[in-house]
N, C-alpha and C positions, 0 to 999 in steps of 0.2 A: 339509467339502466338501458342495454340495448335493447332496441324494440323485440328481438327475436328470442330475447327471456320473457318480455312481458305477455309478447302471445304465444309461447309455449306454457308458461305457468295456466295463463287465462285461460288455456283448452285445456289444459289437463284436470283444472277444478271442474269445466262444464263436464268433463268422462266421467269425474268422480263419481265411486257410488259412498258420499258420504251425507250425512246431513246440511249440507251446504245447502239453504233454503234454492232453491228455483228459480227466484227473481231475484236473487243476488248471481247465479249463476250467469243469468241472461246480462244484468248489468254489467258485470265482468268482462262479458264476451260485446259486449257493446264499447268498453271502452278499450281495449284491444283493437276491434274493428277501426273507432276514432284515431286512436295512436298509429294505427299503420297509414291512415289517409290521410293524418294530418301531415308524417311523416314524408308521406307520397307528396301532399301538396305544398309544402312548406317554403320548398325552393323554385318551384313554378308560381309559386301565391309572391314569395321574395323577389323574381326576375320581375315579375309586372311592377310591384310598390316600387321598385327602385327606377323600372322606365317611368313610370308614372309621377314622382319627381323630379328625375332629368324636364320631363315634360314642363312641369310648373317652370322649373329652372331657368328652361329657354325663354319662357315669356321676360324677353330684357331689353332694351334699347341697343344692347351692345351685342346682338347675338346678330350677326347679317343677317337673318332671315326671318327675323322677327318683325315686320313691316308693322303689325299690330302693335305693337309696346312704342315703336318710331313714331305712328299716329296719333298715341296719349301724349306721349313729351312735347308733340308740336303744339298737340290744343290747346297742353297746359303752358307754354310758350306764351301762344297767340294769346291769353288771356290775357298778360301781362300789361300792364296799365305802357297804351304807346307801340303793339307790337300787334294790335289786331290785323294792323294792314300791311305790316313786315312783309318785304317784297320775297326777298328768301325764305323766309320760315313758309309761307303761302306755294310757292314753286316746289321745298321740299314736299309738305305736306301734299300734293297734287299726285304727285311721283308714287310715294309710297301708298296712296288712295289704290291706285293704277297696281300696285302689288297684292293689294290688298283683295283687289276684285268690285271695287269698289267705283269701276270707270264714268257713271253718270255724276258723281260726287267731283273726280278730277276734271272733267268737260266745263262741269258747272264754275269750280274756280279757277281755271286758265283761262273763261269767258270774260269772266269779270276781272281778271289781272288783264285784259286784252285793252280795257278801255281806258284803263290810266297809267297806259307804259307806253314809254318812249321806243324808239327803234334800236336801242342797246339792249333796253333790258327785253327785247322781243325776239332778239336773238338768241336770248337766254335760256327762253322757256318753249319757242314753237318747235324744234324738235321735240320735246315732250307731250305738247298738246298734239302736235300730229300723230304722235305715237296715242295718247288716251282715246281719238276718232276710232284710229285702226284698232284699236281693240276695242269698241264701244261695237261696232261691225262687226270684229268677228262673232264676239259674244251674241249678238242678235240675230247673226244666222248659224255659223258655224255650228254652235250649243245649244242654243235655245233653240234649234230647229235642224236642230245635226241629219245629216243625211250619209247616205255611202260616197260623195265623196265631197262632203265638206273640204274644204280647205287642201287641198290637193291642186298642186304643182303642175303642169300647168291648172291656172282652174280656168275652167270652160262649164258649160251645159248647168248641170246640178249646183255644182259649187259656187253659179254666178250666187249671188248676195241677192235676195228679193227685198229686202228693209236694206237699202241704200244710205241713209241718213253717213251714217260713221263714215264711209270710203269719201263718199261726195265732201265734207268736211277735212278729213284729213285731207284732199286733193287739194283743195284750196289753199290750206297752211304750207303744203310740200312746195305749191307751185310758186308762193312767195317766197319761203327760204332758197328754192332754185335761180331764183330772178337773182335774188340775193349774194348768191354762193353758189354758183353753174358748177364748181368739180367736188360739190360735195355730193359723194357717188351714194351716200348712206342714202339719204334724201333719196336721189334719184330712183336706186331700188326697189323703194318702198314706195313712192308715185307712179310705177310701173304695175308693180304687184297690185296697189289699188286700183284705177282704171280696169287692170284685170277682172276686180271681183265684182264691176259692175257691168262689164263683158264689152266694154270697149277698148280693150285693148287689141292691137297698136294704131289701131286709125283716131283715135281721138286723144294720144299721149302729144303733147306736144314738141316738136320736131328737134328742137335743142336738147330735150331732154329723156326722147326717147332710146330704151335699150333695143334693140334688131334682136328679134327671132325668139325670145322666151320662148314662143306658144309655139316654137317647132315640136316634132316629136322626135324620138331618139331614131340615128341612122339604122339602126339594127332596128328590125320590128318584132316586136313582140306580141303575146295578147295579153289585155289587160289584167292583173286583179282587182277583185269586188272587195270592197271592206262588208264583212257580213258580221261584224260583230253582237251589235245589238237584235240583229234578226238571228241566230242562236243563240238567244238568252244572257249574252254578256255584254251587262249597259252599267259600264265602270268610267267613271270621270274621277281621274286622282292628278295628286303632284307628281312629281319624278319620282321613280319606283323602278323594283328587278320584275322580273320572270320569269319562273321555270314554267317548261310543257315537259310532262311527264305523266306515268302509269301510276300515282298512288294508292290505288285500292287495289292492283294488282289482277284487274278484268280484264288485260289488255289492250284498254282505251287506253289514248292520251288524255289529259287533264290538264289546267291550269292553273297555275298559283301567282296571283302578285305580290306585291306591298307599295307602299309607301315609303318617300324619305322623313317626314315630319313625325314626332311622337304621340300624334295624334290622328296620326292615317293607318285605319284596321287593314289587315291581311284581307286577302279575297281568292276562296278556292272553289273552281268551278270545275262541277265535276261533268265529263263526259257520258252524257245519258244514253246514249249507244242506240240513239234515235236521229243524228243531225242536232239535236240539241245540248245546251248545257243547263249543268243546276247550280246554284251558287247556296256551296253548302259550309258558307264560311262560320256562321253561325252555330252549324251542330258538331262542326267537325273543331271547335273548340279554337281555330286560328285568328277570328275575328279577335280575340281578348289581346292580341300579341300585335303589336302598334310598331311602325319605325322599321328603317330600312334600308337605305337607297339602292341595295345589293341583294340579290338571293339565290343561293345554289343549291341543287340537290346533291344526298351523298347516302352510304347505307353506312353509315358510321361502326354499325354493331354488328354487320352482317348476317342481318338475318331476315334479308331479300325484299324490305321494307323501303321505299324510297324516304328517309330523312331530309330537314331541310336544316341550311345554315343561313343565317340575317344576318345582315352587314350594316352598322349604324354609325354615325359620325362622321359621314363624308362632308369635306369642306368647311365643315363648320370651324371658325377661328375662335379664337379668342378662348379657348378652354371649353367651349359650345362643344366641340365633337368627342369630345372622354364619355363616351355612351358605351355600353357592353353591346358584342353578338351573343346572337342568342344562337345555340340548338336545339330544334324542334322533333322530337322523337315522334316519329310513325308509329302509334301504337296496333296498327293493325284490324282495327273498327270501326274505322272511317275518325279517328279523333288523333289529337298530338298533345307531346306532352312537353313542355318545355324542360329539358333535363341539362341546362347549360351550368351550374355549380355543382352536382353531383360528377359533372364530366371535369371538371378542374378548367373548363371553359372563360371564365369570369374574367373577363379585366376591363380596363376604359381605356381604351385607344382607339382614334378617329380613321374609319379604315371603311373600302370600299371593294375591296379587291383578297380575292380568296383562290385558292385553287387546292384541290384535293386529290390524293395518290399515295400510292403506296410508298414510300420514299426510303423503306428502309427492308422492300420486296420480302417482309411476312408477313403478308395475306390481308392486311388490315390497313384500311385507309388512313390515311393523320393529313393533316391541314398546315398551308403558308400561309399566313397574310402579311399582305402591306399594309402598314401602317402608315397613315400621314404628317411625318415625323419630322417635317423641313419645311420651317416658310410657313407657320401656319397659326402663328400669335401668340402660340401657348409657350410662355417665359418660363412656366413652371415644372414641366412635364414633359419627360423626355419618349418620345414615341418609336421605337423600332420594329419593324418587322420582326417574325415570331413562327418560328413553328411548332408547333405541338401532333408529338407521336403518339400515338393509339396506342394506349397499355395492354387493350385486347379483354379488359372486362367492364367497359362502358366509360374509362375514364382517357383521360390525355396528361400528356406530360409534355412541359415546355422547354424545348433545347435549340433554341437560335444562337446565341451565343457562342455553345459547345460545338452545334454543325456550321458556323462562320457563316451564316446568312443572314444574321441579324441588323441587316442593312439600316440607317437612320435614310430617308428619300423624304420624298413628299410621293408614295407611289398613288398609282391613280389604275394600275393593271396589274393579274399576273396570269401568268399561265406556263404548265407542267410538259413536258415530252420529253423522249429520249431523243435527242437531236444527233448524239452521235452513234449512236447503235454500241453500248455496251451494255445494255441491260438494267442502268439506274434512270430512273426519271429528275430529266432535269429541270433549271426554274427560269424564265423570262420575268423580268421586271423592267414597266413602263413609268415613266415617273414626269411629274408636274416641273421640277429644277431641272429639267434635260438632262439628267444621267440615266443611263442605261447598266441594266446588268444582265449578264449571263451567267448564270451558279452551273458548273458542271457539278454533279452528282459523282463523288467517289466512290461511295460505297459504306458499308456500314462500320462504325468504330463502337463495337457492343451492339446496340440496340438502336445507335443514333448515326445519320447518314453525315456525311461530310464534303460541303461545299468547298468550290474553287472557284474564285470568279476569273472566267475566261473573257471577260468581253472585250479584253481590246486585243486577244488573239483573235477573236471572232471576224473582227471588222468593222462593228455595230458603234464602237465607242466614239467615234466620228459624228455622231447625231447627237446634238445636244438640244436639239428643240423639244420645249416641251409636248407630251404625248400623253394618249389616253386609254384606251381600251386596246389590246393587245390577245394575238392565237399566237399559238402551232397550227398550223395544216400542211397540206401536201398539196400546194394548187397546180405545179407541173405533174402529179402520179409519177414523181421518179421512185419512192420509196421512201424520200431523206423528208423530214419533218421543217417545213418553211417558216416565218415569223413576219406575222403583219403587226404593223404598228401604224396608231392614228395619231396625226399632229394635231394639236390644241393650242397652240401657240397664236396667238392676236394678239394685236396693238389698235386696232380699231371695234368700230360695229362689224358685226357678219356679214351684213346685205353691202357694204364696204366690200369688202372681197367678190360675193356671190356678182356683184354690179361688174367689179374690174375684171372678174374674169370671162364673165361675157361680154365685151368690149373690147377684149384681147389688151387689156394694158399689164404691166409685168407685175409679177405679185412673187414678194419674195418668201419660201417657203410657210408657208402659212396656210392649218388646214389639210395638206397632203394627207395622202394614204402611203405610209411607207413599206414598202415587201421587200423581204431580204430571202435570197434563194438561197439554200442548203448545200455548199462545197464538196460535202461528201468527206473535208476532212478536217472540220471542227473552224469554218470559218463559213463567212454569208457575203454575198454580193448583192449592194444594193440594184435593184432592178425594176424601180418606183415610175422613171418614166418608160423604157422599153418596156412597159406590160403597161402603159396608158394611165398609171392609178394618179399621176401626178395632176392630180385635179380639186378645187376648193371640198373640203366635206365638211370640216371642224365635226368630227362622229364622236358623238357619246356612246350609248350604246349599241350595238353589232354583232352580229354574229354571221356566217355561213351557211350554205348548204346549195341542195341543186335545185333548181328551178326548169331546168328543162332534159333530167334525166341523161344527163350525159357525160356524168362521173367526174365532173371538172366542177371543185367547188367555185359557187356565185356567190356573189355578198351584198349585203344587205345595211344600211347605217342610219343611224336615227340622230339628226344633227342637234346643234343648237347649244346656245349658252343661255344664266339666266337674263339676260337684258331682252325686256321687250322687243326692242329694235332685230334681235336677231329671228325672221319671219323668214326662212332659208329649208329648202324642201329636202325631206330625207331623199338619202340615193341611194340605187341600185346598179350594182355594176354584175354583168354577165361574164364569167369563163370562157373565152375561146379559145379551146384545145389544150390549155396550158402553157399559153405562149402571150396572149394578151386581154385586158379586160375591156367591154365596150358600156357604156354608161347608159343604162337602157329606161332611167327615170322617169322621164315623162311615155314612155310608151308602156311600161307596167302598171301607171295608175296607182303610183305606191310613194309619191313625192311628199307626203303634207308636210304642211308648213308649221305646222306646230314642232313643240319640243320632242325628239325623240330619244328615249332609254331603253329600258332592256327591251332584247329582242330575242325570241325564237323563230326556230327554224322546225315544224313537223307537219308528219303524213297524220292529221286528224280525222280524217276520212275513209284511213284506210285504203284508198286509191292508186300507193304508187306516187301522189303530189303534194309537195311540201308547201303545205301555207304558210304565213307567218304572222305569228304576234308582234306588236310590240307596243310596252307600257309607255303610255306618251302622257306629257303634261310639264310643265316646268317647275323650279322650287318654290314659287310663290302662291300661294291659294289663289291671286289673281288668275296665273298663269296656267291653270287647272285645263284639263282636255281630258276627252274622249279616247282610250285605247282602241288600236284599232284590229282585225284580224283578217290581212288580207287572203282572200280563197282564191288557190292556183285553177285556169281554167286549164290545162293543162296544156306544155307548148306543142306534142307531137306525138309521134305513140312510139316513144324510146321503150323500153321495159327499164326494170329496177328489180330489187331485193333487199327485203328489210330482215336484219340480224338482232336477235335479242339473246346476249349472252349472259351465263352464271356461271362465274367461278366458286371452284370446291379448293383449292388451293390456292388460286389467286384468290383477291378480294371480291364479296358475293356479288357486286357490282357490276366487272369486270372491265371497272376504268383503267384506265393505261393500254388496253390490250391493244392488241394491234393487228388491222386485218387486209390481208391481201387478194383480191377478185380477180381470178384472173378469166378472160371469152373472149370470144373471136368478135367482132363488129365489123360488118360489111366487109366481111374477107382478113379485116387486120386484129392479129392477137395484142390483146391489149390487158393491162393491170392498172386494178383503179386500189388506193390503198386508204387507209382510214384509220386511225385511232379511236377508240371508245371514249369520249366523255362529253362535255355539254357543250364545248364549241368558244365561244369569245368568251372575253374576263365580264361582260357587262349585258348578261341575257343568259338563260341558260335550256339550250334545244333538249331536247331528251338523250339518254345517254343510249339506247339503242340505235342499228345504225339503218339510217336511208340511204341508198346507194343507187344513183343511176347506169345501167352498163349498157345504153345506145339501143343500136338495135339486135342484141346478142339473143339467138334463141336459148340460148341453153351457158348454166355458170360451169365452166370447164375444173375450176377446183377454186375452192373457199380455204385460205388458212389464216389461222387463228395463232397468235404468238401471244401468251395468257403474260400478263403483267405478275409480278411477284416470283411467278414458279419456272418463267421461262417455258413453261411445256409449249411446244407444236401441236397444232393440228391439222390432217387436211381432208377437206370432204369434196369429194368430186360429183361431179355430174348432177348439183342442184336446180331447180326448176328454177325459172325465172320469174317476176312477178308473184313473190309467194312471200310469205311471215314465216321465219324460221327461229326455232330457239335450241338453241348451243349450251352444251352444261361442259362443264372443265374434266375430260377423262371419258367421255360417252364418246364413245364412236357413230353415233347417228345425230346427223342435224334432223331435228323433230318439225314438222310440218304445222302450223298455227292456222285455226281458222277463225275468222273476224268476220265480222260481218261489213260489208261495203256499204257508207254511211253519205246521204247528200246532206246539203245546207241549204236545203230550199230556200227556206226564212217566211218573210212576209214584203217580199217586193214592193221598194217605192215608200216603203213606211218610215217616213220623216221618226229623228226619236230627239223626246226634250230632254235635256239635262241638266 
């Protein structure tokens, strides 16, 4: 019976004026109440039991990321009458210890494999044991005694190591495979970087095998960011995981949201106390229960001015491991979420990391792409393709890839949305692991369903076949025309391998790059990777944009790394200059660590005008677990800025896609800084309201607004600079926002354990 007989019968018995005893009435209206909540909870009680199987699931030998289940098969191996002292089973099991998190175990038996192996088989395992040292070090100071700037690129002052044990050991193992093997550059990296963390580096590296100049600082100078994470309340150590910074309770703070990639890593939402501090109110706000991840966007799915989130689950996992559902997390508006991903027609198992959201069929309602990881990824069984689903406009979706010809099979690893040619449909970028690229132009709608064209090898783009990973849209010249960065992933060796040869200046054949493709203006891109400087090692997982020094030219930001231990390679930071080239300003921002880095934002948490940044750091292995970090802009100058928070009434309530043009005079020259609305890179996700540097302009000469969906115009002239403005779709005044200006004092100098 549908639920909406059963509680109109059950209330119209409790009005009755009939003999219907009283406590039969009450019990009526009691199992009504139950029938609507179980109703309510049924499919949110369903999405968890079924992650919460996958979860059991993974526990398998055969799932790559199960270090755990690898551990029991060895021991029960090693029992085997003859196999206790198996030289390989003993080296595997060392290894995967070392994933495990488990590094005083792996030390303990590469010691003792140390005393009854020959020089072949010591070849075998001391890269590995010198890898268990260096992480046996980090663990003991990094973590176990984490400071502001643990593990940071150069490391000097704080970050030296004071429990020396681990470096001092690793040195020793590195300087005998060096003696060994002088052009194994991996080695050498990582004998550099050690010395470093015990602050003798470079007068005590020895002369054959030392790298020149690590510990310069960047040509450009900058002033540094503070990682103030832990001293604002947020003291989160996870695996690889997303990030949105966003306004969820709608006070006009930012907030934070992570997750986790493993099905047993909880959500974590920290809510902006509008004191300098945060509160981790993952617990009340019902997101702790919702596990698994490696992706996370925000979106207002329903339109109704609520920040939503979407979860991305099964990245990378082979072997049939990654057929996980995303989930949708509805904002209910009370500070709680609700998991509403089968009532939405959301449901499927496909291994996917990469989302992007837009109106795509411009009536008013957001709908979703994803890539699916559909090539190359073990699964015999199960055919994976990308997918989009349209917003029916009463809480559900409807999936038409196929029908709109985007239903690409890739191995994608990015996507992201813009109108690149200026006709009014939002188009699609897709990054992908096999080296194929595409570019969906957007035709336009056939009914209710949009219809793609892949343009890419009119573009230009189809020339790049290296594999890539996190992918925008931006405008990094401000010409108007929406640009495409894309990050190479492509290895054949260790990271510190490249990160070595490139400082060394030995050739390194594309590997790592940061690709940019400038915007023709007539449906084609010119690569432009090294004349803008980006042609440098990054291997970037995830990334995002924005400005750093207020000067309307987006900066970028990248969090490196793979999971091999061995890759110990500092996130980078590269600066905008003018729109014409990037300068690599990593070791002078204090923002390099050498851990794993994934999603990243980009926000004014302060209220100030500067954009800090998050990002969720940590690697896929419970071993490889870290500290996220939040570094705080000290600010570079006193440029002005203006931040826009826009609602559409006819666009989407969100007002992603829109697109907005700045235009002021700076030091005499009129200038236009241009912006699209949404959350910035495929792999971190910054707030969808806009931060804008405009120099030193006193005063915004005219703001317009070109709304996504309805096409409407707007222009508002003569805005104040340095100001919070909110923009509604069809108002003629930009409304004036006041916030309060927020520091992060913290608690200086306060070491934090993890």
């Amino acid at each position: 019976m549908p639920k909406n007989l059963i509680v109109n019968f059950a209330l119209s018995l409790a009005r009755a004026k009939t003999s219907v005893n009283i406590y039969a009435k009450f019990l009526l209206l009691i199992l009504a109440m139950s029938f609507v909540m179980s109703c309510h909870d049924s499919s949110e009680g369903k999405m968890i039991r079924i992650i919460a199987a996958l979860n059991q699931k993974d526990y398998n030998s055969r799932n790559p990321f199960c270090p755990e289940a690898k551990v029991a098969q060895c021991d029960s191996l090693l029992k085997l009458p003859g196999r206790e002292n198996d030289f390989y089973l003993l080296n595997t099991k060392a290894k995967l210890l070392l994933e495990t998190g488990d590094e005083t175990q792996a030390v303990a038996i590469y010691e003792k494999m140390m005393m009854g192996a020959d020089s072949s088989k010591r070849d075998l395992f001391e890269p590995d044991m010198a890898l268990a040292y260096m992480r046996l070090g980090e663990r003991t100071n990094c973590m176990l005694n984490h400071n502001r700037m643990s593990c940071t690129y150069p490391i000097r002052d704080n970050a030296i190591h004071v429990n020396q044990t681990g470096s001092r050991h690793a040195i020793a193992v590195y300087e005998s495979i060096l003696k060994k093997h002088p052009a194994d550059l991996e080695s050498r990296w990582m004998l550099n970087i050690a010395y470093m963390t015990l602050g003798h580096y470079p007068d005590s590296v020895p002369k054959p095998f030392l790298i020149p100049d690590l510990n310069k600082t960047s040509a450009t100078k900058i002033k540094p960011f503070t990682d103030m994470a832990a001293d604002v309340g947020i003291k989160l150590k996870s695996r690889a995981g997303g990030v949105i910074a966003d306004d969820f309770n709608n006070d006009g703070y930012l907030d934070i949201i992570t997750s986790g990639t493993e099905l047993d890593d909880h959500m974590h939402y920290f809510q902006n106390n509008q004191d300098g501090t945060f509160i981790d109110k993952s617990e009340t706000s019902g997101l702790r229960k919702f596990t698994g991840g490696l992706n996370i966007q925000q979106t207002d799915y329903n339109n109704d001015g609520k920040m939503d989130i979407f979860v991305l689950r099964g990245a990378w996992k082979k072997n049939g491991f990654g057929n996980q559902p995303a989930s949708l997390l509805r904002n209910n508006g009370d500070g709680t979420f609700t998991d509403v991903t089968i009532p939405a027609g959301l449901l499927f198992y496909h291994p996917t990391q990469a989302a992007v959201w837009a109106d795509f069929n411009n009536d008013g309602w957001l709908d979703v792409f994803l890539g699916a990881e559909g090539f190359n990824n073990g699964d015999s069984v199960n055919i994976h393709r990308s997918m989009i689903y349209i917003n029916n406009r009463n809480g559900s979706f409807t999936e038409v890839g196929h029908k709109a010809h985007c239903d690409v099979m890739s191995y994608v690893k990015g996507v992201t949305s813009a109108d690149f040619n200026h006709d009014g449909w939002p188009d699609i970028f897709i990054s992908t692991m096999d080296g194929r690229k595409y570019l969906l132009k957007n035709k336009g709608n056939s009914g209710n369903t949009p219809d793609f064209e892949d343009v890419t090898k009119q573009s230009g783009i189809l020339a790049n076949s290296n594999s890539t990973f996190t992918t925008w849209f931006f405008d990094y010249n401000n010409d108007g025309w929406q640009d495409i960065l894309i990050a190479d992933y492509k290895f054949e060796a260790p990271l510190g391998y490249y990160s070595a040869a490139e400082a060394l200046g030995k050739p390194i054949s594309n590997a790592g790059n940061i690709y940019l493709y400038k915007n023709n203006h007539n449906g084609t891109f010119t690569d432009v990777t090294k004349q803008t400087g980006l042609d440098k090692v990054v291997f970037s997982m995830g990334a995002n944009f924005g400005d750093i020094d207020n000067d309307g030219f987006p900066d970028l930001y990248f969090g490196t790394g793979n999971p091999d231990f061995g890759s110990l390679i500092p996130n980078k930071m590269f600066r905008n200059v003018d729109g014409q080239r990037f300068e690599d300003v990593t070791s002078a921002s204090g923002t390099g660590n050498l851990q794993k880095g994934h999603g990243v934002a980009f926000a004014d948490f302060r209220n100030r005008g500067l954009q800090d940044i998050f990002i969720e750091m940590g690697g896929a292995y419970a071993g490889d677990a870290y500290t996220s970090a939040l570094y705080v802009s000290p600010g570079q100058n006193d440029n002005n800025w203006i931040s826009i928070k826009a609602e559409g009434i006819k666009s989407n309530k969100a007002a992603i896609g829109s697109r907005l043009k700045i235009t002021f005079v700076d030091n005499g020259v009129k200038r236009n800084v241009y912006h699209d609305l949404n959350s910035g890179g495929s792999f971190g996700s910054s707030p969808i309201q806009a931060e804008i540097g405009v120099g030193h302009a006193g005063l915004i000469k005219e703001l317009e607004i070109t709304w996504a969906g309805s096409h409407a115009v707007q222009r508002f002239r003569n805005l104040q600079v340095n100001q919070f403005y909110h923009i509604i779709e069809g108002n003629g005044k930009a409304a004036s926002i006041q916030l309060k200006k927020l520091n992060f004092n913290g608690m200086a100098g306060l070491a934090m354990k993890m």
